[in-house]
N, CA, C and O atoms as a CHARMM CRD file, in Angstrom:
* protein
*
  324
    1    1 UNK  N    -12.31500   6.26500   6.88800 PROA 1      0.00000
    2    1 UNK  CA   -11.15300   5.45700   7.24000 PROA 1      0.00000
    3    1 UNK  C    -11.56900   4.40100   8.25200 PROA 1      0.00000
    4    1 UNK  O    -12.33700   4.44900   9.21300 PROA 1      0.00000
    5    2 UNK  N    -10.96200   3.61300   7.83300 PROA 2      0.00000
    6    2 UNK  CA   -11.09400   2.18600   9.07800 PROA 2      0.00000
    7    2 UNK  C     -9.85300   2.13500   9.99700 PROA 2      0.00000
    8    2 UNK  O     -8.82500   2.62800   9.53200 PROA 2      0.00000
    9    3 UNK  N     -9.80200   1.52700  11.42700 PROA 3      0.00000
   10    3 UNK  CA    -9.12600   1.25000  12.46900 PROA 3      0.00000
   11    3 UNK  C     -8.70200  -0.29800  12.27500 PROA 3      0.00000
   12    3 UNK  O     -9.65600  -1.06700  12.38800 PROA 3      0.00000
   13    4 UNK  N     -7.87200  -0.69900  12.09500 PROA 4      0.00000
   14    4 UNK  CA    -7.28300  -2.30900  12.00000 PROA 4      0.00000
   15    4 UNK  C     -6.53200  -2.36000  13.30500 PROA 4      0.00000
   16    4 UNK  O     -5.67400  -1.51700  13.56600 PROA 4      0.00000
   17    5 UNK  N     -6.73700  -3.00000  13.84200 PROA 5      0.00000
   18    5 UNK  CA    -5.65700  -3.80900  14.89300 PROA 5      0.00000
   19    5 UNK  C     -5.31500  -5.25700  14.24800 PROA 5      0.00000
   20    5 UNK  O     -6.00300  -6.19700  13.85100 PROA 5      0.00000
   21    6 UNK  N     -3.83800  -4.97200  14.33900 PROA 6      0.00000
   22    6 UNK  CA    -3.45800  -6.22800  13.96400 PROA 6      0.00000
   23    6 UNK  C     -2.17700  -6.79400  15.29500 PROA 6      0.00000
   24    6 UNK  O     -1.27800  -6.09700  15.76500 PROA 6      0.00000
   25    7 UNK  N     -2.52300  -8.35300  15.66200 PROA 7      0.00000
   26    7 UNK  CA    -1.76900  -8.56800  16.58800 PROA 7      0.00000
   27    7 UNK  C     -0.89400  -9.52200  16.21000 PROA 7      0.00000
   28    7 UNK  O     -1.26300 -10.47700  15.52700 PROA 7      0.00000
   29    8 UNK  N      0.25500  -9.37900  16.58100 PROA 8      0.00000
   30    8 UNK  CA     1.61400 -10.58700  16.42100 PROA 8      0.00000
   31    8 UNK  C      2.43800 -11.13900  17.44000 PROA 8      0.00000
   32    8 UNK  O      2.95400 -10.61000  18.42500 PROA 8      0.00000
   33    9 UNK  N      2.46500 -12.57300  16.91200 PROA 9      0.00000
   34    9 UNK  CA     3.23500 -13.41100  18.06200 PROA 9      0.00000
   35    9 UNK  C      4.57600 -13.68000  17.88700 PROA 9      0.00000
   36    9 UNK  O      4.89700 -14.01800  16.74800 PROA 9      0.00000
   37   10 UNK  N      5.32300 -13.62600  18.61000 PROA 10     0.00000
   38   10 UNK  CA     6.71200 -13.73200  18.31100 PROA 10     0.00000
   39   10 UNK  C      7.52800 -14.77600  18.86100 PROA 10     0.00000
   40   10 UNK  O      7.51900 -14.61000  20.08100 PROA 10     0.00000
   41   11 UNK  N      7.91200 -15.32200  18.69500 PROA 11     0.00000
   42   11 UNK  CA     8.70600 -16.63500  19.06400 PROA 11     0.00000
   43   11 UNK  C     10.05000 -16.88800  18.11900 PROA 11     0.00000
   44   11 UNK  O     10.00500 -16.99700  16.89400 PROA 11     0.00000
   45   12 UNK  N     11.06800 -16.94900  18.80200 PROA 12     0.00000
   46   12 UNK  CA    11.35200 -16.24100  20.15600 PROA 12     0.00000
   47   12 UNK  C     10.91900 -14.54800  20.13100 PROA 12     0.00000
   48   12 UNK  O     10.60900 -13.83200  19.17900 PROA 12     0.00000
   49   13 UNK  N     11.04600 -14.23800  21.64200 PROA 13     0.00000
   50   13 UNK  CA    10.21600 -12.62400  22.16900 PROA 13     0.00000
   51   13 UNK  C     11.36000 -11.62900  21.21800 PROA 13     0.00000
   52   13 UNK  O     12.57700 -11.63800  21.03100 PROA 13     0.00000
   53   14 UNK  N     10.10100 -10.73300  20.72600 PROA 14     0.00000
   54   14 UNK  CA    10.71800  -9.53100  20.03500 PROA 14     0.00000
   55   14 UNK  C     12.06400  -8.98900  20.21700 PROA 14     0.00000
   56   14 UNK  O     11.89900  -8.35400  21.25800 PROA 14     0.00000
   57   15 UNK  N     13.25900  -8.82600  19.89400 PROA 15     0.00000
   58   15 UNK  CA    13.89200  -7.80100  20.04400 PROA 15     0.00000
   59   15 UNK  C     13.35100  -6.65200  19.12500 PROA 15     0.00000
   60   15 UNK  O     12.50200  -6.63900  18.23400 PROA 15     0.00000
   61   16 UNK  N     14.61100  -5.15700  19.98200 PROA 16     0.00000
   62   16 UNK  CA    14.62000  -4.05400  19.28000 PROA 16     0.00000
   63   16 UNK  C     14.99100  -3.94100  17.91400 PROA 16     0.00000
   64   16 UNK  O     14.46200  -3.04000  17.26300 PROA 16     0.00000
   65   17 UNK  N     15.73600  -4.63200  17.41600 PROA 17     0.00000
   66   17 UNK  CA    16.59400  -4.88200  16.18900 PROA 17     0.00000
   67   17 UNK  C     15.04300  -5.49200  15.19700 PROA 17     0.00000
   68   17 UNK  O     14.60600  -4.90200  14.20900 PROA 17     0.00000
   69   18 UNK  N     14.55800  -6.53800  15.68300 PROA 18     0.00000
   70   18 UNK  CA    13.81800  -7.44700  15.11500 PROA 18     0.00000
   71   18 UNK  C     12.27500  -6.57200  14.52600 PROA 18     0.00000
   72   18 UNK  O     11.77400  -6.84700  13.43600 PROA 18     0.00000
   73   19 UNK  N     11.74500  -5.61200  15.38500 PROA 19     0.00000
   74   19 UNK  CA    10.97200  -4.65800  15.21500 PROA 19     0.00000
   75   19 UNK  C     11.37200  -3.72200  14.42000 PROA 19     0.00000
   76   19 UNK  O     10.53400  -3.23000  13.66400 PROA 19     0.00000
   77   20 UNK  N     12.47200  -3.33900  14.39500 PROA 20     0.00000
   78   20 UNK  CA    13.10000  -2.08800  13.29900 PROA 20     0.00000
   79   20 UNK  C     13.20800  -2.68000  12.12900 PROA 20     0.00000
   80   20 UNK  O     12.93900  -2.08500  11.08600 PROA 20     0.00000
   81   21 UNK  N     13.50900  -3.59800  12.15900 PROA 21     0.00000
   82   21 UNK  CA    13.26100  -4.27200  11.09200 PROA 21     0.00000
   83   21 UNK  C     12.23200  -4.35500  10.39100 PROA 21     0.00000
   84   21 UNK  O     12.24500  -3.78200   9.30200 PROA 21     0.00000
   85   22 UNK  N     11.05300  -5.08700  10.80700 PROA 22     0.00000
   86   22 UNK  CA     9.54400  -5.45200  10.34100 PROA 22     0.00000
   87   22 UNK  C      9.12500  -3.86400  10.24800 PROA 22     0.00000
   88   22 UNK  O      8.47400  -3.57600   9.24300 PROA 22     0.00000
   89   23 UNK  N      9.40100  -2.84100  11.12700 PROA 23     0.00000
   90   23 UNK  CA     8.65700  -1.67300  10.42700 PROA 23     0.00000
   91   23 UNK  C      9.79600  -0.88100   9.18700 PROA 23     0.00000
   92   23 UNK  O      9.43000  -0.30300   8.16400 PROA 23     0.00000
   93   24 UNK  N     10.54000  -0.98200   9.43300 PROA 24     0.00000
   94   24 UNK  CA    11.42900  -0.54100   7.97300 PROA 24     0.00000
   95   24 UNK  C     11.12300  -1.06900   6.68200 PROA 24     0.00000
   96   24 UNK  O     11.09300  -0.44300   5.62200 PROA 24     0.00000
   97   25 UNK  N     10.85100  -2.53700   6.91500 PROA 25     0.00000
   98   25 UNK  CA    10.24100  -3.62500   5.77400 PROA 25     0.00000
   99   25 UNK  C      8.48600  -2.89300   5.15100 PROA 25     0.00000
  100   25 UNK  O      8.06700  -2.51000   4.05900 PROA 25     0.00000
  101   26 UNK  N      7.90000  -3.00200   6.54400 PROA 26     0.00000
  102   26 UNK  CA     6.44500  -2.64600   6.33300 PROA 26     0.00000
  103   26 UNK  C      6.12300  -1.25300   5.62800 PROA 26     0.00000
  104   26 UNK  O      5.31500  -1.19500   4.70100 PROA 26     0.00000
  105   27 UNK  N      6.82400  -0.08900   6.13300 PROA 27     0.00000
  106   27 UNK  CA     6.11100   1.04500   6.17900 PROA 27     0.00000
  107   27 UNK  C      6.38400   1.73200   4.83900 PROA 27     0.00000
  108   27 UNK  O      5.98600   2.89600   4.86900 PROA 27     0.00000
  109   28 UNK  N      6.84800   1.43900   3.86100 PROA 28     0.00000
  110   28 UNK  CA     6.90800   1.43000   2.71700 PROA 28     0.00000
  111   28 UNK  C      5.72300   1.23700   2.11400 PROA 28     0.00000
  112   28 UNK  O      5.07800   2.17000   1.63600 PROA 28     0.00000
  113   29 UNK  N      5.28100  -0.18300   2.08500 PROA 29     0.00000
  114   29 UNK  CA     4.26800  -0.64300   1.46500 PROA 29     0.00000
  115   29 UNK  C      2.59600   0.37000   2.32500 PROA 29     0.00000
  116   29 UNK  O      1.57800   0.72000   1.72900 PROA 29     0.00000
  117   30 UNK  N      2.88600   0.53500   3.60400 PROA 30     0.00000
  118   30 UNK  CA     1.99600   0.93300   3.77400 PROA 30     0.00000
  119   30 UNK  C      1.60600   2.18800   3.38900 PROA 30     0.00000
  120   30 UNK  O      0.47300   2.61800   3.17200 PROA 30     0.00000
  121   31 UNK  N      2.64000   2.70900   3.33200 PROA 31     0.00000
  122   31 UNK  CA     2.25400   4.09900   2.97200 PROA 31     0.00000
  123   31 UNK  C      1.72100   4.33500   0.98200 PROA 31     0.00000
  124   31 UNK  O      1.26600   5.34200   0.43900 PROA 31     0.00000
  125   32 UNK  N      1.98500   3.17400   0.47500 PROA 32     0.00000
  126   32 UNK  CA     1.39600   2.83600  -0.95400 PROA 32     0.00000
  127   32 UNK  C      0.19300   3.07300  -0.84400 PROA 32     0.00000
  128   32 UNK  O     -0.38100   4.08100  -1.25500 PROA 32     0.00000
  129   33 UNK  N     -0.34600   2.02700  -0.19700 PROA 33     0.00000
  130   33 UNK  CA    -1.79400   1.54500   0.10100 PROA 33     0.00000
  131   33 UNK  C     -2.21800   2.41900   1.38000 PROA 33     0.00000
  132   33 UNK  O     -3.21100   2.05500   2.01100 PROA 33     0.00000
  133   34 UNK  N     -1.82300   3.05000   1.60500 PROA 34     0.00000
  134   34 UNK  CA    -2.33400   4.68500   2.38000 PROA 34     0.00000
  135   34 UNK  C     -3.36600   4.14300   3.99100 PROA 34     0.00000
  136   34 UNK  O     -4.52200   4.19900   4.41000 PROA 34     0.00000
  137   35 UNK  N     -1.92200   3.60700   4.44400 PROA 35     0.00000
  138   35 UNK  CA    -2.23600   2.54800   5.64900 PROA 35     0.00000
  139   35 UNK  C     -1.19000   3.50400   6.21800 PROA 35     0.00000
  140   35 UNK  O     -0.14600   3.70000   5.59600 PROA 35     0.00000
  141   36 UNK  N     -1.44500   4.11100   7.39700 PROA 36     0.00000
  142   36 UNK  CA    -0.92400   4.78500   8.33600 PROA 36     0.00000
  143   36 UNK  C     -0.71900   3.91000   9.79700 PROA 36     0.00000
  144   36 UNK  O     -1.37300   2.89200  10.02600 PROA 36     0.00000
  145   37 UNK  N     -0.02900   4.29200  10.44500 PROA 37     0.00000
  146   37 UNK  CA     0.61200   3.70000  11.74100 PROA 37     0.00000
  147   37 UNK  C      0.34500   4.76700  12.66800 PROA 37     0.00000
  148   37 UNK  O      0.90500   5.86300  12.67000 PROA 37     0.00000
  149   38 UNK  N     -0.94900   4.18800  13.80500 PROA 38     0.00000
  150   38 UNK  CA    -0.87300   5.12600  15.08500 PROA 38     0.00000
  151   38 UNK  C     -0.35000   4.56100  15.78100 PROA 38     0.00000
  152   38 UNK  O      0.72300   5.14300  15.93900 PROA 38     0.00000
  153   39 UNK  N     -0.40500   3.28000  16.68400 PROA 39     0.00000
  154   39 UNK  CA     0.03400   2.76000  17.86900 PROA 39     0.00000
  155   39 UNK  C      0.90900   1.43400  17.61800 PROA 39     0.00000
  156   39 UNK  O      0.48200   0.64900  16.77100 PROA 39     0.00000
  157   40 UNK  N      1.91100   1.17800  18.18500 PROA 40     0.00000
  158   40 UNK  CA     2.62900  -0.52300  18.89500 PROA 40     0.00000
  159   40 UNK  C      2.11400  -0.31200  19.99100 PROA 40     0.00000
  160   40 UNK  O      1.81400   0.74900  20.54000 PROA 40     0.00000
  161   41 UNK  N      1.99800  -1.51100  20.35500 PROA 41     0.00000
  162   41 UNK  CA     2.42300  -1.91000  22.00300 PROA 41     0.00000
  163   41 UNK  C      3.32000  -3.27100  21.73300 PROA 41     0.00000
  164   41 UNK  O      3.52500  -3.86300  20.67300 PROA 41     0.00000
  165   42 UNK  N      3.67000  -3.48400  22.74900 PROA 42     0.00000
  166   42 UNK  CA     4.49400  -4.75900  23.34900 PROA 42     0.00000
  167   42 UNK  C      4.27700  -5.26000  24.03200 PROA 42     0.00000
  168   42 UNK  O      4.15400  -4.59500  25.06100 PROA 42     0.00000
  169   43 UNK  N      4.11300  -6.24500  24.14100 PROA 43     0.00000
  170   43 UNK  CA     4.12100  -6.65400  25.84000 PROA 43     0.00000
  171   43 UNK  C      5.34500  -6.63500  26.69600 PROA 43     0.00000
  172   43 UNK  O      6.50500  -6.41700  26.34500 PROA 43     0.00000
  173   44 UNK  N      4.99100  -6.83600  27.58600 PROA 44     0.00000
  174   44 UNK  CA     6.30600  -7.24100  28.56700 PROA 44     0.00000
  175   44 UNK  C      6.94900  -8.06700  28.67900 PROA 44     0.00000
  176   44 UNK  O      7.94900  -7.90200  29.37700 PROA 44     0.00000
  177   45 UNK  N      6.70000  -9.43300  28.02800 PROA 45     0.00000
  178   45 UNK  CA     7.44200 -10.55500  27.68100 PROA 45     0.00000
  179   45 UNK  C      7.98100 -10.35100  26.40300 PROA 45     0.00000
  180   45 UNK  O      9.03700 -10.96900  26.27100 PROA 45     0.00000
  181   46 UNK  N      7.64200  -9.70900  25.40600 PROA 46     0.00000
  182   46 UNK  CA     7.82300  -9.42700  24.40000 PROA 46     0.00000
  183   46 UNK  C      7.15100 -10.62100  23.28800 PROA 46     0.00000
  184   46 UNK  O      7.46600 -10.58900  22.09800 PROA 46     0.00000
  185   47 UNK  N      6.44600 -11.38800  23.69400 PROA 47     0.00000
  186   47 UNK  CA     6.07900 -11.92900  22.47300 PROA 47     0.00000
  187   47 UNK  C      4.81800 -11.97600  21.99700 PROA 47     0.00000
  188   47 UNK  O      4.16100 -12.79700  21.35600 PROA 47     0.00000
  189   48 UNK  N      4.70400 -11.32900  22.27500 PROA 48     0.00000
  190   48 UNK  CA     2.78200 -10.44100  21.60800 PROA 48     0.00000
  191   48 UNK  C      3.11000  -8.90400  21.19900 PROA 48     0.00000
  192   48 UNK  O      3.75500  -8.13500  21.91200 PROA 48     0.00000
  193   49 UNK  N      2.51900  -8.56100  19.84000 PROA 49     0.00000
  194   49 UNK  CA     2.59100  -6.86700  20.10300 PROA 49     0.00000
  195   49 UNK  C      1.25400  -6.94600  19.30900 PROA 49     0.00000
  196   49 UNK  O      0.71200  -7.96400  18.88000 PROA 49     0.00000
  197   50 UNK  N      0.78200  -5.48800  19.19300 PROA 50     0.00000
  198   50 UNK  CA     0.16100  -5.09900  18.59300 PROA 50     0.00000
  199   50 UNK  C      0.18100  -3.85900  17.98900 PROA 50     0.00000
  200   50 UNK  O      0.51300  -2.84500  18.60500 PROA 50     0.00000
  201   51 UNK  N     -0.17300  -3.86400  16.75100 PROA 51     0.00000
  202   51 UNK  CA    -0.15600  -2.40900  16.08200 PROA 51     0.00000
  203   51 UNK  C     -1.84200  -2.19900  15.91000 PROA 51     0.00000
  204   51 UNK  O     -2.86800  -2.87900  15.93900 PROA 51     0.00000
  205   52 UNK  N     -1.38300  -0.68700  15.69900 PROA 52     0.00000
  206   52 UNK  CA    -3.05900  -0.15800  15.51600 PROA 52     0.00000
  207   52 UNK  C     -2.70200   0.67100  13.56000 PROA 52     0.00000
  208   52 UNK  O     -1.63900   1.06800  13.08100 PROA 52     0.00000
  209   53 UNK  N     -3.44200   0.64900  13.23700 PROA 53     0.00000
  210   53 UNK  CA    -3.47200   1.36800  12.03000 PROA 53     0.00000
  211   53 UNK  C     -4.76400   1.99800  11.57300 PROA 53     0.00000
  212   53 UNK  O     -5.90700   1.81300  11.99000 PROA 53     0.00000
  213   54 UNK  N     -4.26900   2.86200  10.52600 PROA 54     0.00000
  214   54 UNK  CA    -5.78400   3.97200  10.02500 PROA 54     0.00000
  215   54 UNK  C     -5.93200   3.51600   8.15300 PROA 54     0.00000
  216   54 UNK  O     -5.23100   3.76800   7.17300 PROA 54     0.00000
  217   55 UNK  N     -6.74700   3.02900   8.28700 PROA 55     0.00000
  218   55 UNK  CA    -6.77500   2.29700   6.12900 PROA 55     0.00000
  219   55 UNK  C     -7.88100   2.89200   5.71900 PROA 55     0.00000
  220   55 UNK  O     -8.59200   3.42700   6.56900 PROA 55     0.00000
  221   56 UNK  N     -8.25100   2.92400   4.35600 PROA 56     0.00000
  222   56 UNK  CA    -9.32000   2.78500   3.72000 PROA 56     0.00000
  223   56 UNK  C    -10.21900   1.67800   4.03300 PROA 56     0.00000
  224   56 UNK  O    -11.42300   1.74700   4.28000 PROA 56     0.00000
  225   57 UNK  N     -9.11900   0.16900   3.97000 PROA 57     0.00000
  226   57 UNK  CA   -10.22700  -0.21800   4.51200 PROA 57     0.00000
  227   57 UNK  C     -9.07200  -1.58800   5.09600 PROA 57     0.00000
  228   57 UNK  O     -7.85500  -1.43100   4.99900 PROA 57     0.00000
  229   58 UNK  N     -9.62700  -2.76700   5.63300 PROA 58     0.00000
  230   58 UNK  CA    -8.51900  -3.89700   6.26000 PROA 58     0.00000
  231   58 UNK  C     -8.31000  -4.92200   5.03000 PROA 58     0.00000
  232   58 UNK  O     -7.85100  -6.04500   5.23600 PROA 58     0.00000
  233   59 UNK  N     -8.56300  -4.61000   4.13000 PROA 59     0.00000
  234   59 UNK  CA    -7.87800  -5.68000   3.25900 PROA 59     0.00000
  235   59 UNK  C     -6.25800  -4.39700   2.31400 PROA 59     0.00000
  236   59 UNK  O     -5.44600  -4.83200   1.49800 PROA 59     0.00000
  237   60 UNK  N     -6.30600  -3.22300   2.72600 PROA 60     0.00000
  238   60 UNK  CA    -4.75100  -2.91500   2.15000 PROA 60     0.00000
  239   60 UNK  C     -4.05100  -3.08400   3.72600 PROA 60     0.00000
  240   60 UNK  O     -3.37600  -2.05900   3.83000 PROA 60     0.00000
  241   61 UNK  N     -3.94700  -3.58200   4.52500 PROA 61     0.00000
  242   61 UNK  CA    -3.27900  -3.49900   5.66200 PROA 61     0.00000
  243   61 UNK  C     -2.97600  -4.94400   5.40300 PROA 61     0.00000
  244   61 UNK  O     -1.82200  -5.29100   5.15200 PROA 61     0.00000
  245   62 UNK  N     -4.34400  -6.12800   5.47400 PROA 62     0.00000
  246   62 UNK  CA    -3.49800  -7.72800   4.60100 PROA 62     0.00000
  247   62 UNK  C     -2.52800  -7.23900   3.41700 PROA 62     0.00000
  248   62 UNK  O     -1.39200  -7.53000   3.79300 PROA 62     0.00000
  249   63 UNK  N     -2.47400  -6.69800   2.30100 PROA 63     0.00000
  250   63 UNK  CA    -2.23400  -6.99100   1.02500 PROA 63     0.00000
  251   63 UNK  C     -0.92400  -6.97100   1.41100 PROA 63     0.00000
  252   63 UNK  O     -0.07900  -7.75000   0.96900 PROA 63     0.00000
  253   64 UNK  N     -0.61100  -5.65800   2.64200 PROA 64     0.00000
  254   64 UNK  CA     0.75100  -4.55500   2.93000 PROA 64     0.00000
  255   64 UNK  C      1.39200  -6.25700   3.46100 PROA 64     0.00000
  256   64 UNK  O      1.98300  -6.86400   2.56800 PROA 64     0.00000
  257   65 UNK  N      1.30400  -6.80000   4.50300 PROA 65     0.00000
  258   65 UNK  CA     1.38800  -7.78300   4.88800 PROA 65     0.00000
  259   65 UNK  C      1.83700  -9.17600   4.23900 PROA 65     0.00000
  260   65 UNK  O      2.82000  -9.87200   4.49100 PROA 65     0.00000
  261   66 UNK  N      0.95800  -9.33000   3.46300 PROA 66     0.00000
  262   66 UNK  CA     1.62300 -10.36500   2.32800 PROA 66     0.00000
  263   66 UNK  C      2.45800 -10.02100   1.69300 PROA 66     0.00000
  264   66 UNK  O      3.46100 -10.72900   1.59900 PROA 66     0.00000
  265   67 UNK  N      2.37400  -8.93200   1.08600 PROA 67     0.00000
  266   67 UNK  CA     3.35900  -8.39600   0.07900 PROA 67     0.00000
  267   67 UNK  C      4.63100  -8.72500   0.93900 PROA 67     0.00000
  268   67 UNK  O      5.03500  -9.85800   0.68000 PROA 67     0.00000
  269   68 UNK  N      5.26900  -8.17300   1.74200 PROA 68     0.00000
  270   68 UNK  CA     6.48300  -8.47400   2.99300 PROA 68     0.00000
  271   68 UNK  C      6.86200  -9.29100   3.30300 PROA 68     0.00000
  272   68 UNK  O      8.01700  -9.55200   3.63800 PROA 68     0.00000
  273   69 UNK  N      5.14700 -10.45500   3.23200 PROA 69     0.00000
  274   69 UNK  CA     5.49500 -12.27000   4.11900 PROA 69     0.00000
  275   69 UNK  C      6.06700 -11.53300   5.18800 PROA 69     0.00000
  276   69 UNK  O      7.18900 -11.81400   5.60900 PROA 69     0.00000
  277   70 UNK  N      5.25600 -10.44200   5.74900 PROA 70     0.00000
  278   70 UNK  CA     4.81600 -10.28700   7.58700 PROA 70     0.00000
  279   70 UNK  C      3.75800 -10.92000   7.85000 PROA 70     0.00000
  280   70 UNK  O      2.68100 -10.45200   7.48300 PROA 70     0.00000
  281   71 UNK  N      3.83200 -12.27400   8.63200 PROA 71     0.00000
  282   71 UNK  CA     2.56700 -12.75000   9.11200 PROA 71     0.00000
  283   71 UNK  C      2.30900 -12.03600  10.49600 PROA 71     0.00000
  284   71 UNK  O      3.05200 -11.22600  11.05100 PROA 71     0.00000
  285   72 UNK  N      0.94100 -12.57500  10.98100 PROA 72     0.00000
  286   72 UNK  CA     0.37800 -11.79400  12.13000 PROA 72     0.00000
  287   72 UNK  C     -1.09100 -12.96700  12.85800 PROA 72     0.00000
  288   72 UNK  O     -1.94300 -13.52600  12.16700 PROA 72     0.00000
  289   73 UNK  N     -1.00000 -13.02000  13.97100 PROA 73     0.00000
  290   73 UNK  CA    -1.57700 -13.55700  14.56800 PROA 73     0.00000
  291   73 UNK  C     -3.18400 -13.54000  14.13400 PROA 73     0.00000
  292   73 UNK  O     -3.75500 -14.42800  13.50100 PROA 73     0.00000
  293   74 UNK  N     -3.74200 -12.36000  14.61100 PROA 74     0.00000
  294   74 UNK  CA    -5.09300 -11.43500  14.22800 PROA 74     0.00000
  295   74 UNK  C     -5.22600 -10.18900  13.72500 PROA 74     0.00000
  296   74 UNK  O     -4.83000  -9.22500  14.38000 PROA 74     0.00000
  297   75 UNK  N     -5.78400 -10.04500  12.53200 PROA 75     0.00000
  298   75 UNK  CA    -6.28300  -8.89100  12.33500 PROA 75     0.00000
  299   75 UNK  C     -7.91200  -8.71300  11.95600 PROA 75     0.00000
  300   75 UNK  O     -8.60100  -9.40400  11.20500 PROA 75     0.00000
  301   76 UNK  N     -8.35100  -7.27600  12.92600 PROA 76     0.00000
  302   76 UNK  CA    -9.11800  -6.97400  13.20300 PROA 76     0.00000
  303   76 UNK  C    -10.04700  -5.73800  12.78700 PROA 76     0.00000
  304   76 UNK  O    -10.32400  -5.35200  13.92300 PROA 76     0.00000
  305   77 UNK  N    -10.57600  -5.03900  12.11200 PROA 77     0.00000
  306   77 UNK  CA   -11.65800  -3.85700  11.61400 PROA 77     0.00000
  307   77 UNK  C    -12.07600  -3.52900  13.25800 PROA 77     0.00000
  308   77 UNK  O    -12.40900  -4.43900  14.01800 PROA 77     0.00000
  309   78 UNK  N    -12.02100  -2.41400  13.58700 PROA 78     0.00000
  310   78 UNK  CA   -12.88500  -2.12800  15.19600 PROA 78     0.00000
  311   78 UNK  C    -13.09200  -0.64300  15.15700 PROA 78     0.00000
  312   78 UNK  O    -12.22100   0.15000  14.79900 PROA 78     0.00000
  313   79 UNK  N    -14.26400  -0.32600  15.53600 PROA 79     0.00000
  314   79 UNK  CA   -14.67900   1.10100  15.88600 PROA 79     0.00000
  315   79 UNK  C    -14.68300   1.33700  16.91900 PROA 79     0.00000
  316   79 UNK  O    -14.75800   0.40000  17.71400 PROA 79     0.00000
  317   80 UNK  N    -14.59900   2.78300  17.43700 PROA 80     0.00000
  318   80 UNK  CA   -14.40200   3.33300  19.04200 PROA 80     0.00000
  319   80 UNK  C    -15.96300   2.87700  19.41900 PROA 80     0.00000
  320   80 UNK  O    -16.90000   2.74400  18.63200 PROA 80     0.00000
  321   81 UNK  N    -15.95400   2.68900  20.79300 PROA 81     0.00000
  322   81 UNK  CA   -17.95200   3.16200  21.21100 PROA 81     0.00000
  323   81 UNK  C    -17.72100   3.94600  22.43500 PROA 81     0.00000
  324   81 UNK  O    -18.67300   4.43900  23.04000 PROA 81     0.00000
């Protein structure tokens, strides 16, 4: 399994509503393409977050993504050291 971080910018800053949303939308598809969800963060301004995820590999975490037209700032493949 691969680690994806994927980061998103938000403009205007996230609401709660606005996030329940994008993961109600998302986690469907991810769970197709056998893309699991460990971590959000937020920031404190709210207009950066980041999710962490567990894939086969980082192109079903894009596909999950397009499929939705959830865009995202960066996404990233990263191993622990």
């Amino acid at each position: 399994m691969t680690t994806v971080v994927v980061q998103y910018a938000h403009d205007p800053p996230l609401t709660d509503e606005a996030l329940a949303a994008m993961v109600a939308t998302l986690t469907p598809c991810l769970e197709v393409y056998e893309v699991a969800t460990r971590q959000r963060y937020v920031s404190l301004d709210r207009r950066t977050s980041i999710a962490i995820y567990e894939a086969p590999d980082a192109s079903r975490v894009t596909t999950a993504h397009g499929i939705n037209r959830i865009g995202y700032a960066k996404l990233w493949p990263v191993t622990a050291v």
